[in-house]
N, C-alpha and C positions, 0 to 999 in steps of 0.2 A: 504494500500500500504506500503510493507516494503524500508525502507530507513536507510542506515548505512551512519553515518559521522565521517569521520576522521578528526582529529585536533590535533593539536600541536608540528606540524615540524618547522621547521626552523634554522637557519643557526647557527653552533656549529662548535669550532674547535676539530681537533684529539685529544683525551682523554676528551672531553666533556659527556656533558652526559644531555638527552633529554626526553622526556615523551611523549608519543601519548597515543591519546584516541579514544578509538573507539563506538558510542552511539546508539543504534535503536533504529527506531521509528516502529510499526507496528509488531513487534518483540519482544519477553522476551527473553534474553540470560537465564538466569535460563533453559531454554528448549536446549538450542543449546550448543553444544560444537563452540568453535572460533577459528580461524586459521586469524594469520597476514602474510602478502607475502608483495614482495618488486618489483621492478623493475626499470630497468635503461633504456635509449633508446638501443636498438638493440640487447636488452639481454630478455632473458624467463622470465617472470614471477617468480615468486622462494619463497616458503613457509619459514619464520624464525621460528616459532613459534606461537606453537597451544595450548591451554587450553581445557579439555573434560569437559563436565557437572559437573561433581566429581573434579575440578579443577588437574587434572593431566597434566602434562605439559612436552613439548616434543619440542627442539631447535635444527635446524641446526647446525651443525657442526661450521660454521662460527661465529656464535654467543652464538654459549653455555659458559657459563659461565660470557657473559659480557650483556646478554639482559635477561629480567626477564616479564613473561606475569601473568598479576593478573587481575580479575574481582570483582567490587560492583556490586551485582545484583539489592541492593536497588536504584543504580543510573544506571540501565541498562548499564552499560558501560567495557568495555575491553581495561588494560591499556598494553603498550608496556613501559617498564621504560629500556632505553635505558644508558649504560655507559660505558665508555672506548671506545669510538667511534673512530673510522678506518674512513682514504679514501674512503674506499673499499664499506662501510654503506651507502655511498650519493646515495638515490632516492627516487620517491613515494613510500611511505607504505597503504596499502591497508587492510581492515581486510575483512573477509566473514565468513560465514558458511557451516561447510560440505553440499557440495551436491545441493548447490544453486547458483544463480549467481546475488547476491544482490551487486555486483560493485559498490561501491560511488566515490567522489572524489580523494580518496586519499589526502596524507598530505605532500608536499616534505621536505624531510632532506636532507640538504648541508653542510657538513663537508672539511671545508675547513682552511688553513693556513694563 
């Protein structure tokens, strides 16, 4: 049974800077490409950044330049290293993989004043 966990949200002010982790179990990223999304209540879903197998990496507009996705495949894991954090960042971060819908808990970030 595949199972992804997200961890390491929590409450940062504007120009902070924050780390998520994304870890499966049942699952080798080494196989997958990974895609992190975000969301807030009453708003879509919304993909930030995604890493391909070949670790090629591809950000939102929103966040290019100030969030950076990297993988250890030794420690199966997908980090989100998050900085210069914005209002606009506060919600659950979620990761997945193409084409699947392995949805864990999410991790919430609160950037707040």
């Amino acid at each position: 049974q595949v199972q992804l966990v997200e961890s390491g949200g929590g409450l940062v002010q504007p120009g902070g800077s924050l780390t998520l982790s994304c870890t499966a179990k049942g699952l080798n990223f080494i196989d997958y490409g990974v895609i992190w999304y975000r969301q807030t209540p009453g708003q879509q879903r919304e993909s930030v950044a995604s890493i391909t197998i070949n670790d090629k990496t591809i950000y939102s507009d929103s966040v290019k330049g100030r969030f950076t996705v990297y993988r250890d495949n030794a420690k199966n894991t997908v980090y989100l290293q998050m900085n210069n954090l914005k209002l606009e960042d506060a919600a659950v971060y979620y990761c997945n993989v193409p084409w699947k819908n392995y949805w864990g808990q999410g991790t919430q970030v609160t950037v707040t004043s």
